[in-house]
C-alpha positions as CSV (number, residue, x, y, z in Angstrom):
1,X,20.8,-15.2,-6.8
2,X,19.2,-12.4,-4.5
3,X,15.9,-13.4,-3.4
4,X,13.4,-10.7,-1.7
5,X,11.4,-12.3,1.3
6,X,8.6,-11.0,3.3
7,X,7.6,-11.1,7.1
8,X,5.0,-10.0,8.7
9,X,4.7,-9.7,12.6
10,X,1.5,-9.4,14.8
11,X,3.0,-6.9,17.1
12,X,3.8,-3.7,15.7
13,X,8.1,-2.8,15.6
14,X,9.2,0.8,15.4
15,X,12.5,1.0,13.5
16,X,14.6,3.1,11.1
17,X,15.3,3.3,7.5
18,X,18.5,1.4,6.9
19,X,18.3,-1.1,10.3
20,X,18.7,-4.9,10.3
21,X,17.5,-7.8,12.3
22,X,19.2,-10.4,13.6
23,X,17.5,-13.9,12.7
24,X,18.0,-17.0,15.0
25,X,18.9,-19.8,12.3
26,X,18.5,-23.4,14.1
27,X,21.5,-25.6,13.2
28,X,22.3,-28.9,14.1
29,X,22.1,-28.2,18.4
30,X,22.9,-24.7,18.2
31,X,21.2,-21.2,17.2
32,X,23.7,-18.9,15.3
33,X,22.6,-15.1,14.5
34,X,22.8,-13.9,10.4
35,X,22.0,-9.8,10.1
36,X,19.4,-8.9,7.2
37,X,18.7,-5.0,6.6
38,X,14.9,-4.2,6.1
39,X,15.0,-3.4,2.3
40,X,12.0,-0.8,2.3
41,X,11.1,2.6,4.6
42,X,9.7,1.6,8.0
43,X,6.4,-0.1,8.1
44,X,4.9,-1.4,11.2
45,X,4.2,-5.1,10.9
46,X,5.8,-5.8,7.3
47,X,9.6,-6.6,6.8
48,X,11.3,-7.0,3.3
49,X,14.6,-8.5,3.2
50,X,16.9,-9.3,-0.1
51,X,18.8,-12.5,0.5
52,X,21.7,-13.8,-0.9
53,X,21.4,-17.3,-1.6
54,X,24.8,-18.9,-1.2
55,X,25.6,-22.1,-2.4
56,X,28.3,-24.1,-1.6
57,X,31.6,-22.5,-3.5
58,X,33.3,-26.5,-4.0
59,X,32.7,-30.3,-2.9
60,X,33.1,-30.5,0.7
61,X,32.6,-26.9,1.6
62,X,28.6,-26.3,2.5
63,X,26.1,-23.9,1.4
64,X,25.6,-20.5,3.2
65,X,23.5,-21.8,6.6
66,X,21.5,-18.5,7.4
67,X,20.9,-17.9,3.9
68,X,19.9,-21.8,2.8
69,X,17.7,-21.8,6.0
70,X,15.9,-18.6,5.1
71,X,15.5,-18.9,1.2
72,X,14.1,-22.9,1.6
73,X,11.0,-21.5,4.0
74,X,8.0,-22.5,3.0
75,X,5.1,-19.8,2.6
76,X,3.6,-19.3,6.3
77,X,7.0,-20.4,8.3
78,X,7.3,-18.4,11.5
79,X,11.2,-17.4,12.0
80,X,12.8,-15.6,15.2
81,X,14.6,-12.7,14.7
82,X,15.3,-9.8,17.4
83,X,15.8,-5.7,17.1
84,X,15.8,-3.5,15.1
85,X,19.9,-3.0,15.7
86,X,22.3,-0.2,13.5
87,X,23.1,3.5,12.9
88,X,22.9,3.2,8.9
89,X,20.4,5.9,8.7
90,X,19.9,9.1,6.8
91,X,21.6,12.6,7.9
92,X,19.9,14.8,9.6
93,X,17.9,17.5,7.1
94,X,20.0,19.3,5.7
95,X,20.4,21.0,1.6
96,X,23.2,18.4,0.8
97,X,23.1,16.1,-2.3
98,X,22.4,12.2,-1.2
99,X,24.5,9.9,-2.7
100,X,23.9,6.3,-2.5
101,X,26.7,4.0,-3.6
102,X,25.6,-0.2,-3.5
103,X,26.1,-3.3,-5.2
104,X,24.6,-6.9,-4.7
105,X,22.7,-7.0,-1.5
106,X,23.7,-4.3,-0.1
107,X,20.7,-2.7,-2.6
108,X,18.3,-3.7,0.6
109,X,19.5,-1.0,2.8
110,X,19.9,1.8,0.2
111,X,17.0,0.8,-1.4
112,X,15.0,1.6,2.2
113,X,17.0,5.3,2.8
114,X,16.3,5.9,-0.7
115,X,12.4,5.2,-0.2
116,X,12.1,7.6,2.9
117,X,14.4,10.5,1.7
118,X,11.7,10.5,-1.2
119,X,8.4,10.0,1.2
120,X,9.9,13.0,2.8
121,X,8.2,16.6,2.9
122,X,11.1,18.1,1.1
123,X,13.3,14.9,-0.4
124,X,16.7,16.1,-0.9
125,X,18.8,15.3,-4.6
126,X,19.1,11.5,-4.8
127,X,21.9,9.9,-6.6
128,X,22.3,6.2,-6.8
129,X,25.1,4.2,-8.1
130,X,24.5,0.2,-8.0
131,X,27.0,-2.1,-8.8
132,X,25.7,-5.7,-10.1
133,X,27.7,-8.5,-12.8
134,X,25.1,-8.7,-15.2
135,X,21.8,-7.1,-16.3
136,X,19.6,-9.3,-14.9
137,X,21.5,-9.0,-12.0
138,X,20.1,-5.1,-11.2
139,X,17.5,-5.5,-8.1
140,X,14.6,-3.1,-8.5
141,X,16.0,-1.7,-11.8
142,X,12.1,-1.0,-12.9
143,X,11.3,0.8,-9.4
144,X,14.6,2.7,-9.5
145,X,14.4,3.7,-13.3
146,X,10.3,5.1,-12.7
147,X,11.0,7.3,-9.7
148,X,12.1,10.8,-11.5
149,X,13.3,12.1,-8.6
150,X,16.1,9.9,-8.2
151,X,19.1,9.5,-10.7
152,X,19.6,5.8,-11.2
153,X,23.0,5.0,-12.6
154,X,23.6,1.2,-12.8
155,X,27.1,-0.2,-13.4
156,X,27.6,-3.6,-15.1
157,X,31.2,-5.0,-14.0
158,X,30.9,-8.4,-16.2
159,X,28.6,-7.6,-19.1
160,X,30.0,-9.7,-22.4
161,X,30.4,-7.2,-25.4
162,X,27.6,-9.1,-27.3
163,X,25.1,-7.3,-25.1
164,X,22.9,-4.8,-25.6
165,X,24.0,-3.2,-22.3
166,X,25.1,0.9,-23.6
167,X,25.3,2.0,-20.1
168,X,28.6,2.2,-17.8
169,X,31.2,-1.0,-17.1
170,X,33.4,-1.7,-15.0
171,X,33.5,-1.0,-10.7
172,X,30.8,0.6,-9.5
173,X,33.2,2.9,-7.3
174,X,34.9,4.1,-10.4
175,X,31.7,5.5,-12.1
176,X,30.6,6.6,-8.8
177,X,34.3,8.7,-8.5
178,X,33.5,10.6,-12.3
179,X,30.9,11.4,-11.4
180,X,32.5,13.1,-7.3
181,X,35.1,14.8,-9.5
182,X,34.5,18.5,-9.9
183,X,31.9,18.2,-6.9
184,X,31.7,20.0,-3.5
185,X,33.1,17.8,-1.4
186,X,31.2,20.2,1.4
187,X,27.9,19.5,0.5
188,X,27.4,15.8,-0.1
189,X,26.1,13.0,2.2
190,X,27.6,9.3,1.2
191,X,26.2,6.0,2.2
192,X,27.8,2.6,0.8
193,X,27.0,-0.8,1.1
194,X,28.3,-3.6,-0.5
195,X,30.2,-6.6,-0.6
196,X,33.2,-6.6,1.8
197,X,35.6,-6.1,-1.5
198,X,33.3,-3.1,-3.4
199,X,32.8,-1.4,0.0
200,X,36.7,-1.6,1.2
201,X,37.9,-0.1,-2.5
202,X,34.7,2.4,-2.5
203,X,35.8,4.0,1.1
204,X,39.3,3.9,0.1
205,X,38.5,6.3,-3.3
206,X,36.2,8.7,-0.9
207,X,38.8,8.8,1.4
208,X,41.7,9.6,-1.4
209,X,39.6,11.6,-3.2
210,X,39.1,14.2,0.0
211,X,35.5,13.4,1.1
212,X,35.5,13.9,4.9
213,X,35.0,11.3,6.8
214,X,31.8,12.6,8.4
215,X,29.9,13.0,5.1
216,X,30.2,9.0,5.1
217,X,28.1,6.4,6.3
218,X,28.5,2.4,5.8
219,X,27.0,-0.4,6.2
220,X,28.9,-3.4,6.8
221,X,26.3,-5.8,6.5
222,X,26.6,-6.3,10.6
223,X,29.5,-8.4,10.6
């Protein structure tokens, strides 16, 4: 359900690891704005973005306008979009463990912080937790599984017992929690993003579990 789309622009856009742009969506007479992260490290002229495809949820309620608009393009389409907009971007350098906490879409912007912490000079420890239903549900498992300096834990919250699936079930914030238990709170940098239920109940266990609030960053998805 989560398509990956690229862009390319013929004027050259500086912009940040874990920023979105605002696309201009024609509907009916009107222009409404939908906020897509860039889902890989800054490049110039090329934008990536993982799209949601939303279709309608019942008869009489209508599909997902940004993200029918987008996904139905036909190869060479030109869209509008403006920025780069957000303040979802890596710490400073510092020694502290990176840990990267995401499920459905929200893989696009952890996906880009991950890419630059590793292009770095000296990449910091990488830890990501992704949350997803099923196993063909994990975006980028195959990149994520091949980079050896980043521990990939993927978290299945649906997988039917018949599977093959050995890994761990259940919330993603959950695993993610185990894992933060026994850790120094003190030296670990935490970025989440989500959908609006997995973020709320993943900055709710940070915050019970004593993580300072300024060792967190979120993304929201813009809204």
């Amino acid at each position: 359900s989560i398509m990956e789309l690229t862009f390319v622009s013929s004027d050259p856009v500086s912009y940040e690891a874990g920023q979105f742009m605002q696309f201009r969506i024609p509907h009916i007479n009107e222009i409404l704005s939908r906020h897509y992260s860039v889902a890989t490290r800054p490049h110039p002229t090329r934008f990536v973005f993982n799209i949601r495809l939303l279709p309608s949820p019942s008869e009489g309620i209508p599909p997902g306008i940004g993200s029918s608009y987008l996904c139905n393009l036909e190869a060479g389409a030109s869209v509008d979009a403006v920025g780069p907009f957000g303040d979802f971007q890596l710490t400073k350098q510092n020694n502290y463990t990176q840990v990267f906490i995401g499920g459905g879409a929200g893989v696009a912007p952890l996906r880009a912080l991950i890419q630059s912490e590793l292009a770095a000079g000296s990449p910091r420890r990488c830890i990501f937790f992704y949350g997803a239903r099923y196993e063909k549900e994990l975006c980028y498992r195959n990149e994520f599984e091949r980079e050896e300096r980043l521990t990939y834990i993927p978290v299945l919250s649906e997988s039917a017992k018949s599977d093959d699936w050995t890994g761990p079930t259940g919330f993603v914030h959950e695993t993610a929690m185990k894992w933060l238990a026994g850790k120094n709170k003190e030296t670990l940098d935490i970025y989440v993003c989500g959908p609006p239920p997995m973020l709320e109940a993943t900055l709710k266990s940070l915050a019970d579990f004593g993580i300072p609030r300024e060792r967190i960053k979120f993304d929201d998805f813009g809204i």
